[in-house]
N, C-alpha and C positions, 0 to 999 in steps of 0.2 A: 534465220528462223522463218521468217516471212515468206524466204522463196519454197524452203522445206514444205511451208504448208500450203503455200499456192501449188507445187508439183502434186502434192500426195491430192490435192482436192481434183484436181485437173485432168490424172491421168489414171488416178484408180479407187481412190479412196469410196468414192460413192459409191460405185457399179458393185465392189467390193463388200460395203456394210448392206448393200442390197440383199445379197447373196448370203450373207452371213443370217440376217434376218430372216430368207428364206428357211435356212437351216431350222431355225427354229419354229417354224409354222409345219416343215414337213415333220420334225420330231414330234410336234404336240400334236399330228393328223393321223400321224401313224398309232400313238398311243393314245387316242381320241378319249377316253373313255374318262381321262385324267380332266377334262373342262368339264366335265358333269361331277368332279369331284369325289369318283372313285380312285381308288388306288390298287397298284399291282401286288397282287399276294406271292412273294417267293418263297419259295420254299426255305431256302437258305438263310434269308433275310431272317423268319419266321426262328428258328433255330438260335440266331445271334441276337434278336429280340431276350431268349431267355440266358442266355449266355454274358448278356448286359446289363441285364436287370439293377444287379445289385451296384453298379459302376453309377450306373444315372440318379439312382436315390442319392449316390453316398454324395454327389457332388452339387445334387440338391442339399441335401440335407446338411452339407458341412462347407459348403462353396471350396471344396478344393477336389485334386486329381488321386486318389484311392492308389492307384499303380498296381495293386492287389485287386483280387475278386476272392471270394469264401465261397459262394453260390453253386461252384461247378467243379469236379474232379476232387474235393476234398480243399482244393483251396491253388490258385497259381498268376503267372504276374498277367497283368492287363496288356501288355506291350501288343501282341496279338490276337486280341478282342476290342478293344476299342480305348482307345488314347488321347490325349491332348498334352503336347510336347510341349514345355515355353518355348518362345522365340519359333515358333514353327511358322513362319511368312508364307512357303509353299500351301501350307494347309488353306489359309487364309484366300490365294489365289484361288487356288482349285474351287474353293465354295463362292467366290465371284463369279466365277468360267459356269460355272454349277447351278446357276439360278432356276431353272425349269425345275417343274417335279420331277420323281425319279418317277419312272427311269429313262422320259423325253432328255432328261440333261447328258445323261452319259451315248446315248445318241446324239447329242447337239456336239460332244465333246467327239466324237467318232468324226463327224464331220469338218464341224472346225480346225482341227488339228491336221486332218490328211487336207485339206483344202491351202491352208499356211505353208503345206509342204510342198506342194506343186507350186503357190506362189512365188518360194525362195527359189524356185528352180527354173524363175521364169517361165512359167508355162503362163497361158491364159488365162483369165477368168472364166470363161466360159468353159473350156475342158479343166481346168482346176474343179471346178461345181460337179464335171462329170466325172472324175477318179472318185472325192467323197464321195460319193451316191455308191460310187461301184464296193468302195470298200467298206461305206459304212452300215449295209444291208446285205452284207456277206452272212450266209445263214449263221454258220456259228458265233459272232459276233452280240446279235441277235438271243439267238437263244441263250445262251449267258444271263442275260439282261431278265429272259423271264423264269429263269431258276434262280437268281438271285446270286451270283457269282458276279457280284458287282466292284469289289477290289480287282478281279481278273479284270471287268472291262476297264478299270479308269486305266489300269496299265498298259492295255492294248491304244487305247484310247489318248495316252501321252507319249506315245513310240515317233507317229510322223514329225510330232513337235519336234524330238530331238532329234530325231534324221533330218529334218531341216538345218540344224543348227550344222547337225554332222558333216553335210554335204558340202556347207557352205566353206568347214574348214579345210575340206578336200579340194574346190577350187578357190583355195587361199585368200578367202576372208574372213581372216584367223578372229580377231576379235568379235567382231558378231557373231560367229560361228558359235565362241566358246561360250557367249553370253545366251544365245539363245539354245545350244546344244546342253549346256549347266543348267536351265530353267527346265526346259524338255526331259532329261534325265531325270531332274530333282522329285517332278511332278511324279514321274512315272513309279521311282521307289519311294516316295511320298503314297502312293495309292496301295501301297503295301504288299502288293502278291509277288515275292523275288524273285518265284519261276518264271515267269513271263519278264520280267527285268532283265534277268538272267540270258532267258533265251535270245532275247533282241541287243545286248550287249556281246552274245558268240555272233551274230549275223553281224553289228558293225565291228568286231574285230575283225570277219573275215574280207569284209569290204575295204577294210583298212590295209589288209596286208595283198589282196588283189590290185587296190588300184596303186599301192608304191611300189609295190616290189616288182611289176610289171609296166610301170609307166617310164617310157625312154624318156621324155621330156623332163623330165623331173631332175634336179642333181641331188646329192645324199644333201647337203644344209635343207632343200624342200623337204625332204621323206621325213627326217627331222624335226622339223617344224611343225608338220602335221601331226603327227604320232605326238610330239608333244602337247598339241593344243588340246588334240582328242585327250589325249589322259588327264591334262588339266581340269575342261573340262567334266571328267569321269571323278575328279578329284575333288571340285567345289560338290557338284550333286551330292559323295556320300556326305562332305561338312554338311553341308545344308538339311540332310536326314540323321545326322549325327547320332543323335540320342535314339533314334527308332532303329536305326541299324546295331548299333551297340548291344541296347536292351536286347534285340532279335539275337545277336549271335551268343549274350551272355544266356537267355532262358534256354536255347537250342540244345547245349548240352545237358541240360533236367529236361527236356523232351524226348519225344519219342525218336526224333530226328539226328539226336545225340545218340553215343557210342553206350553200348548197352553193357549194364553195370552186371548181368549176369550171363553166364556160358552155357545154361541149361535152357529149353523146352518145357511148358508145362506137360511134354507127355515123358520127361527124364533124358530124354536124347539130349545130344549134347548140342547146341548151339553153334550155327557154320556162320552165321553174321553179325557180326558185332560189332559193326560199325555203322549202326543205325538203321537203316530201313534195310529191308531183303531185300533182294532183285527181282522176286514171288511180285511182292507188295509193289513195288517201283516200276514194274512191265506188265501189272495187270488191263490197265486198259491201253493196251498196244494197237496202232490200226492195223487192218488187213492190209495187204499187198493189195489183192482185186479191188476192197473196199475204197482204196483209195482215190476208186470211180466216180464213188460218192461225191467229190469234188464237182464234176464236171455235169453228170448224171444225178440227180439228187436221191433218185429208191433205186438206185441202182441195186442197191443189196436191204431192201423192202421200206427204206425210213425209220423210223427211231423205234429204242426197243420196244415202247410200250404203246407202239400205234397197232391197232384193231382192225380186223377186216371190214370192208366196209356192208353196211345191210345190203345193199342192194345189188350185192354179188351173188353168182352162181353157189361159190359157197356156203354163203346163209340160206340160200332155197333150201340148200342140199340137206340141211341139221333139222328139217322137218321131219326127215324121214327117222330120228329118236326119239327118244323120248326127252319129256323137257328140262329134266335133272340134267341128263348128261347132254343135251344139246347144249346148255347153256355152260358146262365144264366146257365145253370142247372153245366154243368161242371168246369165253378168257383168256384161254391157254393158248388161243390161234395164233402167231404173231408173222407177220408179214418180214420181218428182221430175219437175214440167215446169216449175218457175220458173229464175230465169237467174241467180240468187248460183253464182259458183263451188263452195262448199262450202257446207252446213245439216246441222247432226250431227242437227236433229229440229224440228221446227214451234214457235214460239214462243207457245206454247199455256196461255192465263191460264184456261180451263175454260168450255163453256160453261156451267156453272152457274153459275159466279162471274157471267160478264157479263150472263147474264136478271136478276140478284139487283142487280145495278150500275144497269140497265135500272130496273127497276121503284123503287130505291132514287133516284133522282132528283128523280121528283115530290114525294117529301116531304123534299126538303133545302131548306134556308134560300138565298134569293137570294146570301148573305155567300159561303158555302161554290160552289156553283154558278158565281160572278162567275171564279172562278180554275181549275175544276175544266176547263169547257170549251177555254179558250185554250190550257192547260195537256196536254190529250190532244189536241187539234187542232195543233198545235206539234210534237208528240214525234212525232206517225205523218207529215206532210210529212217533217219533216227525215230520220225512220228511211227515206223513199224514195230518198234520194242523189240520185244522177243520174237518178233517172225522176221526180224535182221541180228538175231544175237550176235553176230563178229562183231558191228560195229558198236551197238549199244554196250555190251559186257566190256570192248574196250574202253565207252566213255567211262560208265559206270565204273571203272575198274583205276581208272585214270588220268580222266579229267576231272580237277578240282570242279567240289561243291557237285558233281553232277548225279549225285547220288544221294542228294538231299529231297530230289525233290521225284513226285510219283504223276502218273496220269502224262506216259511218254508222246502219246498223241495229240494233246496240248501244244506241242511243238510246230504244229501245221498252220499257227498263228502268223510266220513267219511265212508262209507260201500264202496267206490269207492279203495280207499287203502286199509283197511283191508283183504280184499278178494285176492286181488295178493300178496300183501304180508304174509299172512298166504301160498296159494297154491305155494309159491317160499320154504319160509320156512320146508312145509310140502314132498312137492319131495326132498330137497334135505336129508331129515331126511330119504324115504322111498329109496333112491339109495344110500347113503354115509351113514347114520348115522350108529351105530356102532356095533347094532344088525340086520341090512338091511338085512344081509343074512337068518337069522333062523327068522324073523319076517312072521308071518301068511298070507297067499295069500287073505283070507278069508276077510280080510278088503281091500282090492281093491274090491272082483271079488262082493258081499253081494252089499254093495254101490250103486255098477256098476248098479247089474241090478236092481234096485230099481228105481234109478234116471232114468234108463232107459225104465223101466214099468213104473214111471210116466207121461213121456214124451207120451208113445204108448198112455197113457187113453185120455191124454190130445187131442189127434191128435183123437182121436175115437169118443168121449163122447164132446168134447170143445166147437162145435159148437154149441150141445143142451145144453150147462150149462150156455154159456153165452150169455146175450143180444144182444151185439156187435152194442147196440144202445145207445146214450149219452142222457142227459137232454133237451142238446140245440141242439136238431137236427134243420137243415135248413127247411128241408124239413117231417118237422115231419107232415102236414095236407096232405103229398100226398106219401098216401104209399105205389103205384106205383114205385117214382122214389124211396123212400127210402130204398123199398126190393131191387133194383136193387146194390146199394149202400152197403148195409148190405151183400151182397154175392158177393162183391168185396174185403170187409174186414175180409169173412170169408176164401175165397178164398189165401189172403197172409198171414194167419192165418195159414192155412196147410204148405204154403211152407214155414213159419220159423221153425214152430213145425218141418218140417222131416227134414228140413236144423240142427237142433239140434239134432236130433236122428242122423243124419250121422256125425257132427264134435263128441260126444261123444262117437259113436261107433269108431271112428277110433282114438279115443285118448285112449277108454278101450284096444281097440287090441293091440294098440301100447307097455302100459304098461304091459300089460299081458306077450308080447312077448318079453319082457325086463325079467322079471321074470322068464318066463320058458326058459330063454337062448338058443330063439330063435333068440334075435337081441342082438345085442352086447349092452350093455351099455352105451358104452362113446357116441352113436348113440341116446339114446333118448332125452337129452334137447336138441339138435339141432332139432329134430324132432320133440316136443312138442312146441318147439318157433318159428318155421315156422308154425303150425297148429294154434296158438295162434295170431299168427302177421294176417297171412289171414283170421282167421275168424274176426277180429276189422279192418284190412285196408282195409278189403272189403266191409263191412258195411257201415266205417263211409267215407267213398268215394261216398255214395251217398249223402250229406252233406257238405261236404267239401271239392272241390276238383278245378281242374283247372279254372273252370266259376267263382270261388271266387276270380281270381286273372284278374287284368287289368294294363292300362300302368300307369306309375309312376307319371305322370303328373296328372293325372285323381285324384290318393288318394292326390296327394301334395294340390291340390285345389279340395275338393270335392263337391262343389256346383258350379254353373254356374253364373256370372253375368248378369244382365239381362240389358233392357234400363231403367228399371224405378229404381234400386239401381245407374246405371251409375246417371240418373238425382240427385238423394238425395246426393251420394257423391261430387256432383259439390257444394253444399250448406258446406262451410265454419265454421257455425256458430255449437252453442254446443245444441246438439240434441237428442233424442228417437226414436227409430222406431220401429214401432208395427204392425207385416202383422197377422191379423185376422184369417185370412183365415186358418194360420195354426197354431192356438191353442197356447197356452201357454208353451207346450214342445216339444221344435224346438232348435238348434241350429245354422240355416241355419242365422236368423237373425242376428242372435252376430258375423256371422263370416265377413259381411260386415258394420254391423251397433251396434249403441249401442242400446240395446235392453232392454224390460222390461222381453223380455221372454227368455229363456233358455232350459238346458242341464243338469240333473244333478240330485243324488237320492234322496238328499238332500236338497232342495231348502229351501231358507229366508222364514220364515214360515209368515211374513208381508204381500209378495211382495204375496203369496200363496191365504191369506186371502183376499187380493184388488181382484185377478182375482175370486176365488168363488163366493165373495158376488158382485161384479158389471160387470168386463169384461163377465164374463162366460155368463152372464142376459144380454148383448149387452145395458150394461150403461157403456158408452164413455166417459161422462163428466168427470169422475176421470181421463183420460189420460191427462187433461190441468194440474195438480198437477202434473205430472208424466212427463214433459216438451216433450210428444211425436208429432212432429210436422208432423210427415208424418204417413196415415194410408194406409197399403197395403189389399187390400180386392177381392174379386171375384163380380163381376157386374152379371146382370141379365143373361149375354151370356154365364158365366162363365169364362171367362179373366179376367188376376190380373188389377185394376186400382189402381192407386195412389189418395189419399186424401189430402187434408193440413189442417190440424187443427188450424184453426183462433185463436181458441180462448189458443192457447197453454198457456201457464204462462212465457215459460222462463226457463230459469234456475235459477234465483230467485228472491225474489219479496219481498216489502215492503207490511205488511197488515196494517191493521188498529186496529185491536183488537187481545185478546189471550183471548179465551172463555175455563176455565177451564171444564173439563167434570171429573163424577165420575169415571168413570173405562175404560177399553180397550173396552167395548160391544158398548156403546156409543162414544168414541170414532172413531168405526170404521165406525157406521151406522149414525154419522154425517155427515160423509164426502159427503152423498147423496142431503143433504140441506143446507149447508155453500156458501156463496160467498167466493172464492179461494183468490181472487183479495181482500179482506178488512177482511177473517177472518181466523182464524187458529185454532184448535181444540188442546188441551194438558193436561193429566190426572194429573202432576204433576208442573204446572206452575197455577199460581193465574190470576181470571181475571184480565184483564188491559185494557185500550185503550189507544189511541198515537195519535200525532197529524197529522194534513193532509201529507200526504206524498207525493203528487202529484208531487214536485218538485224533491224528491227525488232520485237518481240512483243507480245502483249498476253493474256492467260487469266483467266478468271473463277477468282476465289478460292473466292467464296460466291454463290450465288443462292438466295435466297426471293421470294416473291410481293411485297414491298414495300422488298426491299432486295436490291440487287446489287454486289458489290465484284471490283474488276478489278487485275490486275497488269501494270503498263505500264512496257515498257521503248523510249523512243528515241533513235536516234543524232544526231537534229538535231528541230528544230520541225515537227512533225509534224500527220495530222488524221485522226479517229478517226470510222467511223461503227460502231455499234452496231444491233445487229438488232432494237430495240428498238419500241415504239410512241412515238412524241412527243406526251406531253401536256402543254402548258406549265403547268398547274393543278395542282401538288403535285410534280410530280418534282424533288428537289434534286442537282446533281451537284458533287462536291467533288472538288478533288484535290490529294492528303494534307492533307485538314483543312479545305483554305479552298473555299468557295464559290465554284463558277465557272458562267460560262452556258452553256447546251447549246444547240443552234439545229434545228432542220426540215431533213430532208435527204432526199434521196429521196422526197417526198411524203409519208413517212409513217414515218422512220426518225429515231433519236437523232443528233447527232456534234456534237463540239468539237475544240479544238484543245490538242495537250501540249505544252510545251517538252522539252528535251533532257535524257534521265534517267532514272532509272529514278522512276516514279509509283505510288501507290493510286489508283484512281477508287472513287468510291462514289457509286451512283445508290439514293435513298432516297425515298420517296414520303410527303411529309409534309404533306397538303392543310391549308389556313389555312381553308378554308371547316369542317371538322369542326369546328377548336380557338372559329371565331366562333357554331358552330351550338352545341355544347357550352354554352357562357356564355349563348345566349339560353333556351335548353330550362332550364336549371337558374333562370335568375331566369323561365319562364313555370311553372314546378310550384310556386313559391312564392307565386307571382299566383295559380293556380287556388285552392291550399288556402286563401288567404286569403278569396275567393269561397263555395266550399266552407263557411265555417266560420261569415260572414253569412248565408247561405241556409238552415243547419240553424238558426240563429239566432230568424230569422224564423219558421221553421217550429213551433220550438218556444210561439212568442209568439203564432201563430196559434192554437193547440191549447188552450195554458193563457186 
């Protein structure tokens, strides 16, 4: 143990937690604004604030975990909104690793993690420090962080960790490998976004099956061992998420994400997808082919969609010449953006410095590494195209499991986002340290150089006439007046990134060159390459993310306003819905004061989904009496919010008079447009029945919380109860006084059972059997890791002494 820690002190540890510290002074410099004790407003964040609401009281209010929420889409389970797993040890990590404010921490974790990864791989400290920098100020990285897509970053953010681990089992230092490869995995579905899990578990399959099935050196026992360790590995990570993966794949199918319970269209046409998401919805934000210059170029195709021409352009002269109504329409509407994604908060921009240093880092990487590196970025940029590569996409989607679950196909480019800094960390330090660096040929820098460099000159000569630099959906495509004006503002920032690129790679060629011909000293250029590298990303993505993101602390604790007409609805006591029109069905502002039918969320109850299509969306209200929503918020003819009461609410639940069996979910859902609420109830798998008058009869909620509901029920004869409820057959128990009874689907998407004659308790309690089985496997996988853990310091120490 003694010598373990005289080595670790002696030859790295220090210079090591130096750099680590750095880390954290460059995170809290860049988002500065957080040591004066503002905080970042995201958008997103903002959203899942109301989406939470009611999770955070209830665990105030009762010291336990809800697993339910009431607040948002009528009611659904918390597993993807916000959670606390027993035995969840990863979680506990992560908010160790985590300590900075947000969002300096998940930049410290971008760093840390890809710095650990160049560690495992022997590189240097000092070009270790220069990959993080490269990867962790990768523009889209970045912007993530200030829209509030902050599960996306922790998962980007815990991918090197486990490539480190991964790598290590590939040159066969299986058990560290598996131990640190398990913790890196765990972290990363631990942070919960599974497309990005997802996507970087196909990039280490393909690396997996590159570097065995291609390595001579290797015999099958090796290819064996490896594949084995990795999957092992792959295997503690989901134990260790146990109950979060679980819960995820049991709610998936009551989402939207899940196989769709009807065959029809709310315009009657018949339904061609049914197995979850459309391929419409799944390739809507596809990149461009050209766009994907974006990378290298950053406005290559004018920057994000919502960026503005700027004043002191030719074209703001030019909108004096209207008048001031319509000059100021015209420059709303201006957008410097010509590609065709619906939305781009900013160019997915890895630097071009990083990419000439990836470039020229090539030629001196090993065959072994290169075998996986090309398939690997050739791969991520087709599939990041969507539908403007339909062959390959329609066959993933078509094909490859799970890969039709998830939407936003350009997301995918996260994978050419790493590869790229870490190849060009890997490849300088091969071309100044590695062990022929000195008699290695000039001719692969300077060849490169200028090629990449004559690229750029043609681009900046020839770019303007080769490309459009007009999109499909222009604004203002019938007046081509304002739009040549527009078009020569984006051809205009067009020049100055192309010569902003000829100058950061001319001064990155000189620099290495002059390293080479010892005219600069050596130990002088990664210092000097990771200032060039840092300034050309913190200067970029500073137009995007920067001090205007951040406000006072109070503002993000409560990020919506109360108004007079929520103070009124809150004065009202009783058990309620609220449904503000006006602003559409994905809203979270509603949940955060009210219980809401509408929400927040990627996933949404694919029921609650189907009621808004086929009637809310059509301004058919009557289904909100079923939906017990008593107050409607809307815009009047002046445009101010007014308040509505719906008379005719139902309640929170209600005696009918009949149970009219229907055949299937189609009819089920398109009865609900001609039933009385008040005497009938629609259900695919209950037999007709009638009952007798119920007029006498009552029913009133005693207690309601988010995971327990208790009712007091009195009837004159056998009776049948629906409840304004959400039906999830996966945890909800209903009892009546004491004994378990079964509850059935009613309404498409409502509670009901049946009472006998009496007076009753109903109690509906939400007690998922998936928690109590995830529970017992997470608790025996933390006693698997430590036992890992505990042969691997083992070894370690037997390696040393």
């Amino acid at each position: 143990m003694r010598k373990l820690i005289k080595s670790y002190l002696n030859k790295r540890l220090i210079l090591d937690i130096l750099i680590i510290f750095s880390f954290c002074i460059i995170s809290l410099i860049y988002f500065n604004p957080l040591l004066s004790g503002k905080k970042i407003k995201q958008s997103d964040i903002d959203q899942f604030s109301g989406m939470s609401r009611q999770i955070v009281e209830h665990r105030d209010n009762f010291d336990e975990e809800p697993y339910w929420l009431d607040n948002a889409f009528l009611g659904m389970p918390t597993y993807q909104v916000a959670v606390n797993y027993p035995f969840d040890v990863l979680d506990k990590v992560d908010k160790i690793i985590r300590f900075l404010p947000r969002p300096a921490d998940y930049l410290f974790v971008y760093l840390l993690s890809f710095f650990l990864l160049l560690k495992s791989m022997k590189v240097r400290s000092d070009y270790a420090f220069f990959g993080s920098i490269a990867f962790a100020f990768s523009t889209y990285l970045i912007i993530i962080l200030g829209v509030g897509h902050n599960t996306k970053a922790l998962a980007i953010g815990y991918t090197p960790l486990a490539l480190a681990g991964f790598f290590k089992i590939l040159n066969n230092r299986t058990l560290s490998g598996i131990v640190i490869c398990s913790v890196g995995l765990g972290l990363q579905i631990n942070a919960n976004h599974y497309q990005m899990t997802y996507y970087f578990m196909m990039l280490m399959g393909l690396i997996l099956i590159m570097s065995t099935l291609f390595e001579k050196g290797d015999n099958l026992k090796s290819k064996f061992v490896k594949t084995g360790a990795f999957s092992s590995s792959v295997l503690i990570a989901i134990l260790l998420n146990s109950s979060s993966i679980m819960a995820t794949k049991e709610y998936s199918e009551f989402s939207t994400r899940g196989n769709s319970e009807i065959s029809i269209n709310p315009d009657g046409s018949e339904k061609t997808d049914l197995d979850g998401l459309s391929k419409e919805y799944i390739t809507e934000y596809s990149y461009g082919k050209i766009e994907s210059l974006n990378l290298i170029i950053p406005r290559f195709m004018g920057g994000g969609s919502s960026d503005l021409i700027g004043k002191d352009t030719d074209f703001f002269k030019s909108l004096s010449n209207y008048d001031p109504q319509s000059a100021s329409l015209i420059y709303q509407n201006a957008r410097l953006y010509w590609g065709d994604q619906p939305i781009v908060a900013a160019p997915a921009y890895i630097g071009i410095s990083v990419f000439y240093l990836f470039i020229i880092s090539l030629f001196y990487l090993d065959k072994k590494t290169l075998r996986w590196v090309f398939p690997s970025l050739i791969f991520a940029l087709l599939l990041s195209w969507g539908k403007n590569f339909s062959a390959l996409t329609d066959l993933m989607i078509d094909y490859f499991p799970f890969y039709d679950k998830f939407r936003a196909v350009s997301s995918i480019q996260v994978i050419i986002e790493l590869i790229i800094p870490l190849i060009a960390a890997l490849g300088l330090y091969k071309i100044f340290e590695g062990q022929h660096q000195k008699t290695m040929s000039h001719k692969k820098i300077i060849y490169p150089s200028l090629i990449f460099l004559t690229t750029l000159f043609l681009l900046l000569v020839f770019g303007e006439s080769i490309f459009k630099f007009q999109s499909e959906r222009e604004v203002f495509g019938a007046y081509p007046e304002i739009l040549d004006m527009i078009v020569n503002e984006r051809k205009s920032i067009f020049r100055v990134d192309v010569i902003r690129s000829i100058f950061i790679v001319s001064v990155l060629f000189v620099s290495i060159f002059a390293v080479k011909k010892n005219y600069l000293s050596k130990k002088y250029i990664i210092p000097v390459l990771t200032i060039i590298v840092l300034a050309d990303l913190w200067s970029f993505n500073k137009n995007y993310v920067n001090d205007d993101n951040f406000t006072n602390a109070s503002i993000v604790k409560t990020p919506f306003i109360l108004n007079d007409l929520d103070k009124e609805i809150l004065n009202d006591e009783s058990d309620f819905r609220v449904y503000e029109s006006f602003r559409g069905f994905v809203n979270g502002r509603t949940s955060f004061f009210h219980n809401s039918i509408s929400g927040y969320h990627a996933a949404k109850p694919k029921r609650m989904q189907d009621i808004y299509d086929f009637y809310l969306l059509k301004n058919n209200l009557r289904v909100l009496d079923m939906l017990n929503v008593k107050y409607i918020i809307d815009l009047n003819k002046s445009g101010n919010i007014e308040l509505k009461i719906n008379e005719d609410v139902m309640g929170s639940a209600w005696f009918v008079d009949e149970v009219q069996k229907v055949t299937d979910s189609n009819q089920e859902l398109l009865g609900l447009s001609s039933i009385d609420y008040k005497k009938t109830c629609l259900s695919t798998n209950l037999n007709n029945k009638t009952y007798p008058d119920s007029s006498e009869n009552y029913i009133e909620i005693v207690d309601k919380r988010a995971n327990q509901i208790t009712y007091k029920v009195f009837s004159n004869d056998t009776g049948f109860i629906v409840f304004s409820e959400a039906f999830y057959k996966n945890g909800w128990v209903a009892k009546i006084n004491g004994e378990v009874t079964d509850h059935h689907k009613v309404n498409y998407l409502l509670r009901g059972l049946e009472v006998e004659r009496g007076e009753h308790e109903i109690v509906f309690t939400f007690e998922p059997n998936v928690i109590k089985t995830g529970t017992l496997l997470m608790a025996s996988s933390n006693i698997l890791l430590l036992i890992l853990v505990f042969f691997s310091f083992r070894n370690l120490i037997k390696n040393v002494q």
